[in-house]
N, C-alpha and C positions, 0 to 999 in steps of 0.2 A: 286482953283487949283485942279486940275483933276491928278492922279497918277495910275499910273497900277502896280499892287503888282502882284509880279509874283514867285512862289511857287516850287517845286520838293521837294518830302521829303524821307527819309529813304526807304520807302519800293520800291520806286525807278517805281511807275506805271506810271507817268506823272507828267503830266506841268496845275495847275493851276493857273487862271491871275482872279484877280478882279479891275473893272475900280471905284476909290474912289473919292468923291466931296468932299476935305478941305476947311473949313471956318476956319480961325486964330480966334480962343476966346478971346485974350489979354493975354498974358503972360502966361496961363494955358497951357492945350492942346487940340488941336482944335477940332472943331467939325469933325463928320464926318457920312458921308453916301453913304452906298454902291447901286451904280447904276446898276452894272452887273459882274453877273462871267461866267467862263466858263472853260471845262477840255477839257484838250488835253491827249489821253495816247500816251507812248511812243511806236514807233516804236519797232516789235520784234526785230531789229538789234540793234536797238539805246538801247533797255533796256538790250540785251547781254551784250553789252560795258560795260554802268554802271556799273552792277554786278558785273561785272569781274574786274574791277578797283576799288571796294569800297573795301577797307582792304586787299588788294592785298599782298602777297607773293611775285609776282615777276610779271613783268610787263614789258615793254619800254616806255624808253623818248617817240618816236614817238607817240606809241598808248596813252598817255598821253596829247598831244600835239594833237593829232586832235578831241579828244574826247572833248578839253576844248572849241575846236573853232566849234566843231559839236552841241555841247549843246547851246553854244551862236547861232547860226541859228534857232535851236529848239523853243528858246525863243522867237524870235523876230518874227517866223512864228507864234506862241499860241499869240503874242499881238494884230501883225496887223488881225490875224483872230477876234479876238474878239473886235478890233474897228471897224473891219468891220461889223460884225454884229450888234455893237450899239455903234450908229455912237456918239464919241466926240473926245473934240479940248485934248487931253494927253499931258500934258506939262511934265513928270517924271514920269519914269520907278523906280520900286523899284524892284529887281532880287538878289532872295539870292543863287541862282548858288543850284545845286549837289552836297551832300557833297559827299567827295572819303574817306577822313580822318579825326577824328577829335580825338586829344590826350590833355583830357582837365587839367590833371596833367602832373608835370613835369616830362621827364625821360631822360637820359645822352643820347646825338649822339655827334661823335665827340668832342669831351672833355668837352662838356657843358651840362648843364641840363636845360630843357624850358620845355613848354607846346605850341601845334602847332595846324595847324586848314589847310581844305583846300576845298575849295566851286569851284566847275570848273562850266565853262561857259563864255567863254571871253564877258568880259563886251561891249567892242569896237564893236565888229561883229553885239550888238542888240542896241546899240548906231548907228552905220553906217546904219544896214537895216532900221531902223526906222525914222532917224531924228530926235532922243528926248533924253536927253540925260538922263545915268542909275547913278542910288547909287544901288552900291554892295558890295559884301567885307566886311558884318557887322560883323562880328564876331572876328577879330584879335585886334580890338578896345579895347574892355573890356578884354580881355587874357591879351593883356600889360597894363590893369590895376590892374593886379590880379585878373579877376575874371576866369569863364568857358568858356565863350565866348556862353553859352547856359546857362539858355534859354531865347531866343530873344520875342519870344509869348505873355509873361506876361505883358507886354508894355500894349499892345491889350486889356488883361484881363482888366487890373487895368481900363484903359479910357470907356470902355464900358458896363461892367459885376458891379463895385462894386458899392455898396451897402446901406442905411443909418439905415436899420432896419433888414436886411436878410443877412447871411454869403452866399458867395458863392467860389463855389470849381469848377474852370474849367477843363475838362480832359481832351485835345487831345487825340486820340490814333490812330496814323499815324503808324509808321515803327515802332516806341518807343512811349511809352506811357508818357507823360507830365503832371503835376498837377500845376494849381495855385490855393491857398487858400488866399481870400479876406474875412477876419473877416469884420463884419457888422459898417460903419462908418470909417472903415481902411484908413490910410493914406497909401504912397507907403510903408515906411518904414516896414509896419506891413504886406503887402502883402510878402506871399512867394511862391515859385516858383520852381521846380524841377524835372526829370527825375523820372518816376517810375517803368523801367526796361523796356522788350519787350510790343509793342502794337498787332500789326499783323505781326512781321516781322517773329516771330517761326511759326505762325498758316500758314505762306504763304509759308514759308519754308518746311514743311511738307504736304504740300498741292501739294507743286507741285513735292516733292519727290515719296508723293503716291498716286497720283491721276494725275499726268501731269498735274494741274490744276493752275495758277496761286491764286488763293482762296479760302476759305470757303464761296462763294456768300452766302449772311443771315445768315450764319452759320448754314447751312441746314446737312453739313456732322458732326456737333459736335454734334447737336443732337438725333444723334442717338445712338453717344459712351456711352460709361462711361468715369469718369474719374478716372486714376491711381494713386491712391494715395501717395503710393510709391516715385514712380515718381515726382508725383508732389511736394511733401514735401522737396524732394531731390534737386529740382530744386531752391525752394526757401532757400534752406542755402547757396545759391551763396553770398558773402561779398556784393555784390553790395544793395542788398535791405536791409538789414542791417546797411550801413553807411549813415552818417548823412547828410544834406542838406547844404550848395548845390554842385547837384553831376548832373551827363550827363551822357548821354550813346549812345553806336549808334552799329553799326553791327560790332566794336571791339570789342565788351562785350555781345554783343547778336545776333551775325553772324554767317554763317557756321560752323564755329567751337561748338560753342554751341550750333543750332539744330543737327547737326550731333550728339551729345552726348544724347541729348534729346530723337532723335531717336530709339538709338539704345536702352535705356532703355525702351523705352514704349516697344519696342519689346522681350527685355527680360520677360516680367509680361504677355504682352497682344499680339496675333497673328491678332488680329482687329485692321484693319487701323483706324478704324473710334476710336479707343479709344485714340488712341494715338493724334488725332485733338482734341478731346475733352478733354485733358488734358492740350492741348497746350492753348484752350482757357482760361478754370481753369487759367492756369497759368499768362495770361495775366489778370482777373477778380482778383486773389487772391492776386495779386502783388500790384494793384491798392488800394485793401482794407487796405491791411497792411499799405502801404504806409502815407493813411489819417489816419488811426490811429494813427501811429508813430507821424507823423513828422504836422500833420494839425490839427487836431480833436479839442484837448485843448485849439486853438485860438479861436477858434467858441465859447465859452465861452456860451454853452450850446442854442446859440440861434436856429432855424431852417437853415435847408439849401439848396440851389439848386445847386445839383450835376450836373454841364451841361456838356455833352460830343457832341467833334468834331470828324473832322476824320473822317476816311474810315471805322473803328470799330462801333462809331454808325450805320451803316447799319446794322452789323452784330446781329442781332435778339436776337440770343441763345446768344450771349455775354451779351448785353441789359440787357435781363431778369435777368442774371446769377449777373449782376453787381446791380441790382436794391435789388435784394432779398440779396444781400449780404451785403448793406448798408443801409437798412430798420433798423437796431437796432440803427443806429448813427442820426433818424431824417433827414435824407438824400433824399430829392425829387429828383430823379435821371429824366434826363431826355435830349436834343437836345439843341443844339443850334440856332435851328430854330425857335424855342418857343420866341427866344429872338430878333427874327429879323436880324441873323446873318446865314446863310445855313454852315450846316457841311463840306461841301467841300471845302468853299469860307474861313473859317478865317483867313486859314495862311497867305494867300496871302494877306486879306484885313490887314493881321499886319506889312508884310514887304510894304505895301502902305504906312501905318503908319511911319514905322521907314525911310523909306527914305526921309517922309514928315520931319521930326524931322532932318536928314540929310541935305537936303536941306536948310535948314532955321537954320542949327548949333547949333541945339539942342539935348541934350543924348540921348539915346534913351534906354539905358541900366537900370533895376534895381538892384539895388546896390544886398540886399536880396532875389533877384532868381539867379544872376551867382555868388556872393563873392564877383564883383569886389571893390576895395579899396577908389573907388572914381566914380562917373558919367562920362560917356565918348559920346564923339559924335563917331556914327558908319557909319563906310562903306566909299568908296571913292568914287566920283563923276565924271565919263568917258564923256567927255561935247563933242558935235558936231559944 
């Protein structure tokens, strides 16, 4: 069965789709192998939109409403593009939509308290253009299980990454920065899974505040700063890297609000734009570190380990280095995803091919110890043609 995992994440650049071969193993989880990926970015219009509706202050129904069925088109153009260029029979779409919102604790509206989630992209619109029908909508699953509803990824880790002799530690670093820890021999149980604050979503935020640039392309403008210390220290006694696992995060906790703040401090210390990138980077490298020390390290149970990182961050050079020489004391081989037969750009997507796979076929797709939830849950709902 051939599935097309179809991506957008936090930092809100594009749409990438990977076309995936499932073999059913028997009762385990199946095999798999990626045939082809490909990125679409978004439109300057279409990525205004996003922006402007992720953690919004105030907004409208409509511009809400065309955005969910604009994104659904977006999707459906980045798949048939990419079976048009290699060419197969795609029997399922797996599409985890844009996230606008996601509140992974509870808090009071209207006389109740819950925890809420919200992925835009009408499923129907890439269902209708395509002819195939989607599993989307994974995340609300495991929230009414009690978990986070995040993070979905670690599915991916566990099937492909772990391990019988070597620890391994996955780290996306999208919008938000992601960790799974696979102790060597781990069953799911022992994998864990969680947020590890901003990825590039500050470094882009600042980027395009002082430079008009959407990025640090290699991280070529952080290596020229310094980093503020100050600053940065300041940055890290945010509660969030602090509290224990499992926790999420998204541009409520690390959005506008908090680069603007971050901002303006580098600017109090330092009159160099380029310090203030370079701090931003720090902050993304130092976060990460803390992170596996806290809350992973001690599973590894001393043995070696390969630190892989995904994401649009592994590009980023001056991060790379800064992330490698920061966890050379922990036995930490730091290094790509591609080393593993997996491309940096392609896994998210080859995970939601996974977890639709797992949908399809009414199987969880959620682990227990990377969101909380209370129990295994099958995710996402199935929009059929």
């Amino acid at each position: 069965m051939i599935v097309a995992g179809v991506m957008s994440g936090t930092s809100a650049d594009g749409i990438d789709v990977a076309l995936v071969d499932f073999r059913d193993a028997g009762g385990g989880y199946p095999k798999l192998k990626l045939l082809a990926h490909e990125t679409f970015p978004y439109s300057a219009a279409l990525r205004r939109a996003v922006l402007g509706a992720m953690n919004a202050q105030a907004t409208s129904t409509a511009e809400l409403a065309r955005l969910n069925w604009r994104l659904g088109m977006a999707y459906a153009e980045a798949v048939r593009e990419t079976i048009q260029k290699h060419p197969a029979k795609v029997a399922l779409i797996g599409c985890h939509g844009q996230t606008l919102y996601h509140q992974a604790n509870p808090e009071s509206y209207a006389g109740r308290r819950f925890a809420c989630t919200w992925q835009a992209g009408e499923a129907a619109a890439v269902a209708g253009e395509l002819g195939i029908p989607v599993a989307s909508n994974f995340r609300p699953a495991d929230m009414v299980a009690g978990g986070q509803g995040a993070p979905l990824v670690p599915l991916l880790d566990f099937v492909w990454f772990r391990h019988a002799k070597r620890g391994r530690v996955l780290q996306n670093i999208g919008g938000i920065g992601n960790l799974t820890a696979i102790p060597p021999g781990a069953t799911e149980e022992r994998a864990r899974a969680f947020d590890t604050g901003p990825g590039n979503m500050v470094i882009d935020a600042l980027m395009q505040e002082l430079y008009g640039k959407a990025m640090d392309a290699g991280g070529k403008v952080a290596a020229t700063g310094h980093v503020l210390t100050p600053v940065l220290e300041g940055a890290l006694r945010n509660r969030f890297f602090l509290k224990e696992p499992p926790k999420t995060a998204g541009r409520e906790q690390f959005g506008r609000e908090f680069a603007a703040k971050f901002s303006s401090d580098c600017k109090a210390v330092s009159s160099r734009k380029q310090d203030a990138i370079a701090t931003a980077t720090a902050l993304t490298v130092e976060s990460i570190a803390r992170a596996y020390e806290r809350f992973a390290s001690a599973s590894m149970g001393g043995a070696e380990v390969d630190f892989v990182v995904s994401g649009g961050g592994a590009q980023n050079a001056t991060l790379m280095g800064l992330l490698e020489e920061r966890l050379d004391q922990h036995q930490c081989k730091v290094g790509t995803s591609d080393h593993f037969g997996l491309p940096v750009e392609a896994k998210e997507a080859v995970a939601f091919a996974l977890l639709a796979w797992q949908t399809w076929h009414r199987r969880p797709g959620n682990l227990r110890s990377a969101t909380g939830a209370s129990r295994p849950a099958v995710l996402g709902q199935v929009t059929y043609v």
